[in-house]
C-alpha positions in Angstrom: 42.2 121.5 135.7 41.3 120.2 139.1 40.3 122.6 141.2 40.4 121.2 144.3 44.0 121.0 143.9 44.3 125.2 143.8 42.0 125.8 146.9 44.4 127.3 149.0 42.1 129.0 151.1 42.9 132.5 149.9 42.0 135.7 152.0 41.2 138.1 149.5 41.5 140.8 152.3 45.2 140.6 152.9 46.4 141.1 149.6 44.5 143.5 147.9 46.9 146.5 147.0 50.3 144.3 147.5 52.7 145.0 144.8 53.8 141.7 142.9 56.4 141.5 140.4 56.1 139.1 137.3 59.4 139.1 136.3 59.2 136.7 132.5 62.0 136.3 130.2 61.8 137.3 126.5 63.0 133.7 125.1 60.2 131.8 124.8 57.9 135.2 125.2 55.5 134.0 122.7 55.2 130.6 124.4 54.4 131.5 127.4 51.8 134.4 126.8 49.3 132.3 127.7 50.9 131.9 131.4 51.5 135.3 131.7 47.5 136.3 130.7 46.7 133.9 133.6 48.7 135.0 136.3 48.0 138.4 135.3 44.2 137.9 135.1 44.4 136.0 138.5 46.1 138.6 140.7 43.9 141.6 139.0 40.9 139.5 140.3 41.9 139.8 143.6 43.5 143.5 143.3 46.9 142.8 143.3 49.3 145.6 141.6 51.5 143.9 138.9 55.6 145.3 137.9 56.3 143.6 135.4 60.0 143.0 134.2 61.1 141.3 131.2 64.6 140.1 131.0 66.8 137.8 128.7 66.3 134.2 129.7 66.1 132.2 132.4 69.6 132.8 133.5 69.1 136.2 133.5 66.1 136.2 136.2 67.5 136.1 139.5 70.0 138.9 138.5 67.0 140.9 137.2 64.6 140.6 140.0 67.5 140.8 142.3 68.1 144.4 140.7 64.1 145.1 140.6 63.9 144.1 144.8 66.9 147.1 145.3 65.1 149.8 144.0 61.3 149.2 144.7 58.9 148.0 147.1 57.9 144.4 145.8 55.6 142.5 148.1 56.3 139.3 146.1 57.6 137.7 143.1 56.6 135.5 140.6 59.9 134.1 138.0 58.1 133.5 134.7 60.5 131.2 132.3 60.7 128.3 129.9 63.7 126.2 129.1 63.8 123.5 126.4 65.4 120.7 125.7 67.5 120.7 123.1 70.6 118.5 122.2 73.0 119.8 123.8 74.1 119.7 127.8 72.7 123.9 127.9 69.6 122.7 128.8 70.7 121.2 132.2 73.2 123.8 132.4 70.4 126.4 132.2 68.2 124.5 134.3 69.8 123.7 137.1 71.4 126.9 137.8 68.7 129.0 137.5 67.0 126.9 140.5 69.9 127.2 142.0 70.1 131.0 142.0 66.1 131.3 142.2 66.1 129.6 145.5 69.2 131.4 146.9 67.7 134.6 146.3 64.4 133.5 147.6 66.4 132.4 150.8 68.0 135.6 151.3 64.9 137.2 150.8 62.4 135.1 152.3 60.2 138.2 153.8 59.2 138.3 150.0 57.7 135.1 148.7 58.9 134.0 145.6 57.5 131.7 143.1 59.7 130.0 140.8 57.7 129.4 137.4 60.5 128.7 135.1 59.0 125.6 133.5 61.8 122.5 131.9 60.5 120.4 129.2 61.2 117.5 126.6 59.6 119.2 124.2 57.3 122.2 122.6 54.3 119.9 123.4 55.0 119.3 127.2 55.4 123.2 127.3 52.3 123.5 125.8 49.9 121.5 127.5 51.7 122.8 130.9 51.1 126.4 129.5 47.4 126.0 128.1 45.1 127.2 130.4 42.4 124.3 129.4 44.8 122.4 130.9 47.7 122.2 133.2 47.3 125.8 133.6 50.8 126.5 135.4 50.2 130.2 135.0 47.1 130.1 137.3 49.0 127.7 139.6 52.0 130.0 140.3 49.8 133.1 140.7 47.3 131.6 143.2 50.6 129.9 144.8 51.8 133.5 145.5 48.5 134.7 146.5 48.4 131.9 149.2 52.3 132.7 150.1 50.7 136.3 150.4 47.8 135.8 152.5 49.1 133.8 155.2 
């Protein structure tokens, strides 16, 4: 991983003790565990609170965190998903409707920063090397994306 590319000039200061919800869906859980470690390990290095909230699948998060921001005090938001494809049309279907609602509700809530990790792929292997943290390391890439969202 190039780390270069993550130096987003983080100030540890302003976000120790914010409240971030990781918000992952339950398809795919097993898949993406190693994404969820690393943005879990990331924002505890730099004292973050974690909620976490598991729902469905990806279709099922902006309902979810939508729910989540009613009732608690989130200071931002990581979506945590992993769609497919398969051979059917479901996987555009899927896809392109959760951006849609991920970026609606990050529009109408744009005090909070949220960070839409719902990865598409081809293919288990894509997922994988996108997921492995000796690798592409998306997990660290969408925490330290909120932690720059939160610090500036």
């Amino acid at each position: 991983m190039n780390k270069n590319k993550l130096d987003f000039g983080i100030s540890p200061e302003k976000i120790a003790g914010k409240n971030v919800l990781l918000a992952t869906t339950v398809w795919n859980k097993e898949l993406l565990l190693p994404a969820r470690n690393e943005i879990k390990e990331k924002l505890e290095s730099m004292s973050v609170n974690i909620l976490e909230l598991f729902c469905p699948g990806s279709l099922e998060l902006t309902a979810s965190i939508k729910r989540f921001l009613n009732t608690n005090n989130v200071d931002g938001v990581i979506a945590l998903g992993l769609v497919i494809k398969g051979d059917t049309p479901h996987f555009k279907l899927v896809s392109q409707q959760t951006f849609h609602d991920l970026a609606r509700l990050s529009n109408e809530n744009f005090e909070i920063p949220l960070v839409n990790g719902v990865l598409t792929v081809d293919n288990r292997v894509q997922a994988e090397e996108r997921i492995d943290p000796a690798k592409l390391n998306k997990g660290a890439e969408f925490a330290l994306s909120l932690m720059h969202m939160l610090s500036s």
